[in-house]
Backbone bond lengths (Angstrom), bond angles and torsions (degrees), N, CA, C in turn:
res aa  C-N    CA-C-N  psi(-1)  N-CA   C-N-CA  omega(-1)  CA-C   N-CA-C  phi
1 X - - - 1.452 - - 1.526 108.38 -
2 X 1.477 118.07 140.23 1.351 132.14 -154.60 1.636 76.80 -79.13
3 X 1.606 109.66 143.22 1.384 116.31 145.88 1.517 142.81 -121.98
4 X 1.488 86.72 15.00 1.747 89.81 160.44 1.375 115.32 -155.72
5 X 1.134 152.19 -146.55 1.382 162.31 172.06 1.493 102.38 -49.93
6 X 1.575 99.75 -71.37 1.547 114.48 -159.54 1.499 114.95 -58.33
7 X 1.402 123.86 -30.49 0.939 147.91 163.83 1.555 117.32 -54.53
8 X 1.461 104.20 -45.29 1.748 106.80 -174.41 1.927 95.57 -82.28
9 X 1.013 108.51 -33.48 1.911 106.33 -176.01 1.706 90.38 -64.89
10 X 1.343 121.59 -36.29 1.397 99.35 -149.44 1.588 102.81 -78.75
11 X 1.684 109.13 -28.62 1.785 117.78 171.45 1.577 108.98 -46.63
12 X 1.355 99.10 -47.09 1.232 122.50 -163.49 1.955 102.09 -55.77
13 X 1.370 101.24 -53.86 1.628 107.88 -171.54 1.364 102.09 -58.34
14 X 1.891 118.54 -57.26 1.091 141.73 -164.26 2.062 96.39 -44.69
15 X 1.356 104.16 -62.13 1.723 101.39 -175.23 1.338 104.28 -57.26
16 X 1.467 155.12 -45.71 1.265 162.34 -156.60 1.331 93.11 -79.83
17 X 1.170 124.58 -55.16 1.862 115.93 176.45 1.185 99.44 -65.99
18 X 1.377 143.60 -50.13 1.294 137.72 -167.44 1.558 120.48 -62.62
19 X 1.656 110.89 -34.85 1.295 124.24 175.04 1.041 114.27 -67.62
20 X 1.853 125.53 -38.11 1.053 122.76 165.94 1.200 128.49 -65.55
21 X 1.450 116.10 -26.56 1.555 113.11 -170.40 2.126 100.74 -74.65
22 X 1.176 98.91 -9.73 1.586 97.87 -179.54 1.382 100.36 -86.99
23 X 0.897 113.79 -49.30 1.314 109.00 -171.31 1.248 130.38 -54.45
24 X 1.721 114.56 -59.86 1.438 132.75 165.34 1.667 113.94 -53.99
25 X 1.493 112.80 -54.70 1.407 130.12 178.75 1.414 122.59 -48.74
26 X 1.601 99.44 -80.22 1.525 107.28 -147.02 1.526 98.87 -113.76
27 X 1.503 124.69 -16.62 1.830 109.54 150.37 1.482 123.38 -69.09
28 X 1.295 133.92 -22.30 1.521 131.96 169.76 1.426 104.27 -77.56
29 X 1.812 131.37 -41.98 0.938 131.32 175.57 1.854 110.70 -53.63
30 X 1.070 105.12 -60.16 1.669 111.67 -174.83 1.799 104.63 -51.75
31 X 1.680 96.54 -30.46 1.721 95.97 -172.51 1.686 113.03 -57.49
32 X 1.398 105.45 -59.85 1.561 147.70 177.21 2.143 68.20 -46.33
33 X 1.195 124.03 -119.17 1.567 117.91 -165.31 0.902 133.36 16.12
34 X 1.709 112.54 -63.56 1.403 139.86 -153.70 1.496 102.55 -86.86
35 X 1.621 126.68 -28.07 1.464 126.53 -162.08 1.396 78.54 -100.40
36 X 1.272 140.46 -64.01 1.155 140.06 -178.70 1.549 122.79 -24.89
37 X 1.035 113.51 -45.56 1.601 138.83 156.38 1.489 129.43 -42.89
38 X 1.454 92.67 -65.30 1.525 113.01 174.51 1.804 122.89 -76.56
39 X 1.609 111.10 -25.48 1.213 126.49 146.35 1.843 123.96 -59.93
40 X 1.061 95.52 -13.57 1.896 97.60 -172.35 1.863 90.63 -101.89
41 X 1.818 101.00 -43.60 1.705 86.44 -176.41 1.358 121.90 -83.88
42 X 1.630 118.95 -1.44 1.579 116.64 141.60 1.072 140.72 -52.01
43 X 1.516 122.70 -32.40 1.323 135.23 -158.59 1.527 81.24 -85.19
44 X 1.777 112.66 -61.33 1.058 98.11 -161.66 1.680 128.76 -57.47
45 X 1.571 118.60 -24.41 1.209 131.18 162.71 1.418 104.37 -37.40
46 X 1.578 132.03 -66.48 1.317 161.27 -148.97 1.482 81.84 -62.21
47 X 1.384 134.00 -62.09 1.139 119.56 -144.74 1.871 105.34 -94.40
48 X 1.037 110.88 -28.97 1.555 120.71 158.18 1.918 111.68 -56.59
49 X 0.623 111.33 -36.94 1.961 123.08 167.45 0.911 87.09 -54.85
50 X 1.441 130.30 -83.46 1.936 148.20 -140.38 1.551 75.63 -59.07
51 X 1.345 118.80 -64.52 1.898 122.28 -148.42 1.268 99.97 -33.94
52 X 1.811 112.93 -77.72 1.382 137.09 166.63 1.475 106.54 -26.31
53 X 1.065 110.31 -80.92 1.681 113.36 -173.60 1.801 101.91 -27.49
54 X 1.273 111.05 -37.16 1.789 106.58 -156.06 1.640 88.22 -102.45
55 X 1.285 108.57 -18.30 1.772 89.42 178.97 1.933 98.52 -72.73
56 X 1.201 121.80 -44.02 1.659 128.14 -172.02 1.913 89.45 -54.85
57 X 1.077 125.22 -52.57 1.513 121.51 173.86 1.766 118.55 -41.55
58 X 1.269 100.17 -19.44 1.784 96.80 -166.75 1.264 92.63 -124.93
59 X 1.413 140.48 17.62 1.322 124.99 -169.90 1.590 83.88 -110.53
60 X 1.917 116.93 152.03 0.822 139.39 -142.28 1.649 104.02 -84.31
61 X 1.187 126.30 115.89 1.440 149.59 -153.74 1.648 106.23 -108.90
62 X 1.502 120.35 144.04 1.150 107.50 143.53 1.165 139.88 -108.06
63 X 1.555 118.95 141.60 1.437 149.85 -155.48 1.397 115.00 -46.88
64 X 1.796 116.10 -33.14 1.173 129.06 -162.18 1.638 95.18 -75.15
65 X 1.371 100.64 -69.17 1.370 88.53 175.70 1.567 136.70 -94.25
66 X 1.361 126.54 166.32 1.311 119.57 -147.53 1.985 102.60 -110.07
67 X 1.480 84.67 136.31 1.910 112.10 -166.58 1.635 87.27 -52.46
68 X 1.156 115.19 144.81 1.783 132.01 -170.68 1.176 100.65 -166.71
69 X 1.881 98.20 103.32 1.564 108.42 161.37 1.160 120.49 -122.37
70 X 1.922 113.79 156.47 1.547 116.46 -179.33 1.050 102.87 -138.15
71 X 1.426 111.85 95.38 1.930 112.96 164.42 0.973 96.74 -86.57
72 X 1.687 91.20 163.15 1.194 123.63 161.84 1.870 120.22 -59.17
73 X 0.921 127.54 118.68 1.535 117.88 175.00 1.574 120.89 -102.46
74 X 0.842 129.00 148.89 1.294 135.99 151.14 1.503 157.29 -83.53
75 X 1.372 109.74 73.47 1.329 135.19 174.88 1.821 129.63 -35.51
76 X 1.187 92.42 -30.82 1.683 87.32 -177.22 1.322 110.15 -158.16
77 X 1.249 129.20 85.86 1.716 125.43 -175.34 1.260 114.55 44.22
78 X 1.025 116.54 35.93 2.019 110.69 170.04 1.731 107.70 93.60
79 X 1.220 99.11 -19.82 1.664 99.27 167.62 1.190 147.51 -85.85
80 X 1.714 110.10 -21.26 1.596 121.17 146.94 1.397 100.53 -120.80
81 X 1.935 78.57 149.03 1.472 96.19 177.03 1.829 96.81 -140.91
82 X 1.298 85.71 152.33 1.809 85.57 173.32 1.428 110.61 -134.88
83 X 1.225 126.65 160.65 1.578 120.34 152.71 1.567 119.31 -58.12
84 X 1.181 131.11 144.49 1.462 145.03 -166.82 1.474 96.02 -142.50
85 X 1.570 98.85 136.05 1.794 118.34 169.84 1.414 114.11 -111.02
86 X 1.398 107.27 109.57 1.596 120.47 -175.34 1.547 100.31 -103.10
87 X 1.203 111.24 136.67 1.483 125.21 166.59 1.229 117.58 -97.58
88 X 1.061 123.09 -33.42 1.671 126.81 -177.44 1.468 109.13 -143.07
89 X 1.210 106.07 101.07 1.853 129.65 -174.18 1.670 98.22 -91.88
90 X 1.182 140.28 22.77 1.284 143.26 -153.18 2.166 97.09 -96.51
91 X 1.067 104.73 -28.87 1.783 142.09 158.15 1.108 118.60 -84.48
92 X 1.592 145.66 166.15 1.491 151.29 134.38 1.736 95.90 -142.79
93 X 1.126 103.63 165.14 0.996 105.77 153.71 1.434 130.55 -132.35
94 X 1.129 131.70 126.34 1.596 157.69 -128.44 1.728 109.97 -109.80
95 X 1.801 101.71 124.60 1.913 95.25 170.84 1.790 92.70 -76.89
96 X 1.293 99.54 129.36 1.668 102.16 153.77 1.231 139.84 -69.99
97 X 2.066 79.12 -30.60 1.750 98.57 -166.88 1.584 118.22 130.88
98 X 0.848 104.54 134.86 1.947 110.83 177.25 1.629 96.56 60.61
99 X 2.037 117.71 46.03 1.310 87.03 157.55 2.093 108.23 105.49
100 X 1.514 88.19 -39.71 1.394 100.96 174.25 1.492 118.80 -74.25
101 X 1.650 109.25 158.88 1.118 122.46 155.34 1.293 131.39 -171.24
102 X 1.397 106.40 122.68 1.538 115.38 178.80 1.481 137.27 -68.29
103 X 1.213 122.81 163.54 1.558 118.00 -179.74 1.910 80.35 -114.33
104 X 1.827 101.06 126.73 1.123 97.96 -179.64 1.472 102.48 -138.03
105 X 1.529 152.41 177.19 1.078 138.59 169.18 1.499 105.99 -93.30
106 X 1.568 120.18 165.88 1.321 116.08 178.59 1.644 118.22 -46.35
107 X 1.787 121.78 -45.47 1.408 104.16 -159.71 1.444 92.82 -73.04
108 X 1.675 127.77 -41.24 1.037 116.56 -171.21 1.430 123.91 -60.00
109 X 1.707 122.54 -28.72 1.551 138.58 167.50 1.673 98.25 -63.01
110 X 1.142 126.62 -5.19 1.642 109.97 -176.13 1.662 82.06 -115.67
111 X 1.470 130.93 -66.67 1.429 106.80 -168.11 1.520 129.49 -38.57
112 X 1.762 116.14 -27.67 1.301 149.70 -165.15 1.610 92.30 -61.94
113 X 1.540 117.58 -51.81 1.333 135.85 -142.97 1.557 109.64 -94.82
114 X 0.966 107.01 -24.01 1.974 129.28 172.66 1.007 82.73 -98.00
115 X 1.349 159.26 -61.75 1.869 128.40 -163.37 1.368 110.50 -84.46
116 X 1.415 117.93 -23.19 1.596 111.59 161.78 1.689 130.73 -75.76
117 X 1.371 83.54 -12.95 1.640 88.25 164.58 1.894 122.99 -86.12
118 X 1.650 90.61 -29.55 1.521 83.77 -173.18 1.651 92.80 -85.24
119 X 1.242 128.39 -32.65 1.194 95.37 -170.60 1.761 117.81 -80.52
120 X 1.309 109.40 -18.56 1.689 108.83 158.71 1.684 112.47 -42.11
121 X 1.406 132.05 -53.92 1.108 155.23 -163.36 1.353 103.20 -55.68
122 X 1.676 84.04 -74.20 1.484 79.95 -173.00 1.549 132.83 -102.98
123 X 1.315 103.24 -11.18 2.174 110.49 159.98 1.621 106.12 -98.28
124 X 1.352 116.36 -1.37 1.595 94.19 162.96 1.208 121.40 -119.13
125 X 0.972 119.08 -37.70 1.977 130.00 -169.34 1.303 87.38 -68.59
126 X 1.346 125.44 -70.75 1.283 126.61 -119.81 2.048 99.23 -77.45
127 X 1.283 97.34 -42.45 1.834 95.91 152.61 1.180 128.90 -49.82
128 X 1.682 115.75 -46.66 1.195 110.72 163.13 1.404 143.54 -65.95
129 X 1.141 95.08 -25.74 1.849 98.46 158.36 1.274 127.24 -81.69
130 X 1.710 105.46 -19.58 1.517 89.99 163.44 1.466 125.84 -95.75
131 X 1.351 106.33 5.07 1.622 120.40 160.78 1.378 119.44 -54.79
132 X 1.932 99.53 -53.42 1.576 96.14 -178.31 1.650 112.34 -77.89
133 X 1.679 110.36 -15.35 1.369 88.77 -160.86 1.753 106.89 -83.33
134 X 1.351 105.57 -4.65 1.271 124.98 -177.36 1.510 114.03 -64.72
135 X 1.408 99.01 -55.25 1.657 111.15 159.81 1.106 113.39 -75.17
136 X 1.517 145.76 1.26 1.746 112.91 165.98 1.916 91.66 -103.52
137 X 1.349 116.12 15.11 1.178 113.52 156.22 1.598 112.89 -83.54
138 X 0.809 113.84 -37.19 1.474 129.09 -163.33 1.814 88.08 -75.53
139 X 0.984 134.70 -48.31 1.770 144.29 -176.10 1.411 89.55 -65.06
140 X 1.389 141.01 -60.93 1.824 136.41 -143.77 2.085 85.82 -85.78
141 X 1.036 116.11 -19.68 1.557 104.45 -178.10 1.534 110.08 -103.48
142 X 1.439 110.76 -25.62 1.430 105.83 159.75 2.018 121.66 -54.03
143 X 1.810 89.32 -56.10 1.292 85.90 174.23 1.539 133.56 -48.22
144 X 1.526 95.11 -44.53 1.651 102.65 179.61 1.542 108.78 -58.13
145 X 1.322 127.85 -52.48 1.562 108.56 179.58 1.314 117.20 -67.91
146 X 1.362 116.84 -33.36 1.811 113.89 169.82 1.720 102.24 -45.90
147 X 1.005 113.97 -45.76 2.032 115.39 172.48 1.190 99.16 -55.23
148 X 1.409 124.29 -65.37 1.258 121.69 -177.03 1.419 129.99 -33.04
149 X 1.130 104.75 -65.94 1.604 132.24 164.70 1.677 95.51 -25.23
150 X 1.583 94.68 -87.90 1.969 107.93 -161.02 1.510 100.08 -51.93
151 X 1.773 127.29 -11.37 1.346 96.14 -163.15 1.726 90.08 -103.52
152 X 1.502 135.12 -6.61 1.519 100.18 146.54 1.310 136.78 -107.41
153 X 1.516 93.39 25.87 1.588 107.80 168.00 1.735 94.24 -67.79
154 X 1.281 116.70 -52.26 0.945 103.89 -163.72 1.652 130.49 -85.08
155 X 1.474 100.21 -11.55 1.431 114.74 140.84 1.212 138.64 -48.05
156 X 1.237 123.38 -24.72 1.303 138.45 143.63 1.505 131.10 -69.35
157 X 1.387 119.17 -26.91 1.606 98.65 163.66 1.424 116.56 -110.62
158 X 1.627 93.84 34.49 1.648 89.29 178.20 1.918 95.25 -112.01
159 X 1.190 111.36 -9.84 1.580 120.58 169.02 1.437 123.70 -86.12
């Protein structure tokens, strides 16, 4: 417990740096986490879609009439999309990653899609969630000494 002036300014500075360091620090940090996260468990959605989508491609069809597909495509960074008319799905072509994309055949576009999922799973998410959960640890112990702080700040101007 602070026992004089100099003591209550210095609690006083100490919470104002501390408030700031949450603020500037470790809420943009946790932000950056959380999208980071939710961007890795899209992709992985994305690539479980593709899976499905390519298993309905290999499941047993009849001959008479002719296979007719219309995905969705993607026109502009995830923000337009249109319907597309493919005649021969016998090909796709595949994000690899960083930007890439392959021309692969379906079994090989489905084996592609089970190893890009596990390794999303398990070398990307799974760091990334313990990134953020690391930092909203880092926020519940900030908070508690910011309490700390104000509660003998305020022990001090009640003496």
């Amino acid at each position: 417990m602070p026992k004089n002036p100099q003591e209550a300014q210095e609690i006083q500075r100490k919470i104002e740096e501390y408030a700031t360091f949450v603020k500037n620090v470790l809420q943009p940090d946790l932000h950056v986490a959380a999208k980071a996260v939710t961007e890795t468990q899209q992709e992985i959605r994305d690539y479980r879609e593709l899976q499905t989508q390519l298993q309905e491609l290999l499941s047993p069809i009849d001959t008479s009439c002719m296979r007719f597909l219309e995905p969705m495509v993607d026109l502009g960074h995830g923000k337009v999309r249109c319907r597309a008319n493919v005649d021969d799905a016998s090909t796709i072509f595949v994000n690899v990653g960083m930007g890439f994309h392959a021309e692969l055949n379906i079994p090989e576009a489905r084996a592609f899609c089970s190893k890009r999922m596990n390794f999303l799973e398990d070398q990307v998410l799974l760091p990334r969630v313990s990134r953020s959960k690391q930092i909203e640890q880092h926020l519940l112990s900030s908070g508690a000494i910011l309490d700390q702080l104000s509660h003998e700040l305020k022990k001090t101007h009640i003496n």
